[in-house]
C-alpha positions as CSV (number, residue, x, y, z in Angstrom):
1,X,-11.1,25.5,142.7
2,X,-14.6,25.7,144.3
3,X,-17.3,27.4,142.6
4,X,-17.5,29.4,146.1
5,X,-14.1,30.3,145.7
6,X,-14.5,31.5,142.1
7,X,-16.9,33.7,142.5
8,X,-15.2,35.3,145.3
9,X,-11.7,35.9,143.5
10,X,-14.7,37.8,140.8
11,X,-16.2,39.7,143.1
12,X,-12.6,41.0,144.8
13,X,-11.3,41.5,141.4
14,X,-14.6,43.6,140.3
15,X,-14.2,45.6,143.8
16,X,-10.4,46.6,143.1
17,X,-11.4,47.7,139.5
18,X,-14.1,50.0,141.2
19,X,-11.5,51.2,144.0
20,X,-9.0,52.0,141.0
21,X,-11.1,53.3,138.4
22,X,-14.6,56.2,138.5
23,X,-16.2,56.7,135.6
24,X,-16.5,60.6,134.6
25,X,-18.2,61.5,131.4
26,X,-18.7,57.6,130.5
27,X,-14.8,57.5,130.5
28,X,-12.4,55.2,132.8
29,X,-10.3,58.0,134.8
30,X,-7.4,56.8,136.9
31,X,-7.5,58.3,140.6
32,X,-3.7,57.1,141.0
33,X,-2.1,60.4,141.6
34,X,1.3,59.4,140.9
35,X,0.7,59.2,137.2
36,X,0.8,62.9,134.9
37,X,-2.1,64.8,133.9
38,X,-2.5,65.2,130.0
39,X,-1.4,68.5,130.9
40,X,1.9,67.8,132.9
41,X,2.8,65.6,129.6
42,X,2.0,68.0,127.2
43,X,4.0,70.7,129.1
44,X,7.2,68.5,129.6
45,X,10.1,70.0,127.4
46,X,10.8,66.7,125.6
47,X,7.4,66.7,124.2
48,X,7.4,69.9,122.7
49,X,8.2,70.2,118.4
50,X,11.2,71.1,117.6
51,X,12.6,74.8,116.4
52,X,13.7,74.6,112.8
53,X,16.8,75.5,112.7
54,X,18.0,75.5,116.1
55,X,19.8,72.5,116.3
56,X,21.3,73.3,112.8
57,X,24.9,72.0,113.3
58,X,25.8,72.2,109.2
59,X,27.7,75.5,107.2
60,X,28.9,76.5,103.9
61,X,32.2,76.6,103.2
62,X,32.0,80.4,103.0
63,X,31.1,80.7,106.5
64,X,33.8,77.6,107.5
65,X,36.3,80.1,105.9
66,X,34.9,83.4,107.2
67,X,35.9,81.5,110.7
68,X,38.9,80.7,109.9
69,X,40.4,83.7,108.3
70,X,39.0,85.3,111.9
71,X,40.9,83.2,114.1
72,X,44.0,83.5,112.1
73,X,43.9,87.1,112.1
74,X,43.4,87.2,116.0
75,X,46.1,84.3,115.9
76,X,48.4,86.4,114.1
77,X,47.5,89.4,116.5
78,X,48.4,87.8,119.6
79,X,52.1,86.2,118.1
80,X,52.3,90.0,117.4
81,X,51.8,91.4,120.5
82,X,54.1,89.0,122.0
83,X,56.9,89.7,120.2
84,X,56.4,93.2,121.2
């Protein structure tokens, strides 16, 4: 490759850094608007911390048996109005 040619390829590479890229507050800044803001990423549900707690899917065996003393009751409830 030429020396000619070289430089060139330099010079369209430098100008398609400038044309993607300002520098605001000494900082590279993207002007692709397809990408998120910082704000549209902190703001998206999946980055958010998660609620202690909320997701809680374990229980005591006094609340397993709470539950199923209630549904037998209701169980027994509806075999009795049935029969009725």
């Amino acid at each position: 490759m030429g020396f000619f040619l070289r430089v060139h390829k330099l010079i369209e590479a430098v100008e398609g850094y400038k044309s993607c890229y300002s520098m605001e507050g000494g900082a590279p800044v993207t002007n692709n608007q397809s990408e998120p803001t910082k704000a549209d990423v902190q703001a998206t549900e999946l980055n958010k911390m998660p609620v202690p707690g909320k997701n809680d899917t374990e229980f005591s065996a006094e609340e397993a048996a709470e539950v199923f003393e209630q549904n037998q009751s209701s169980a027994n409830r509806t075999i009795e109005n049935k029969q009725q």
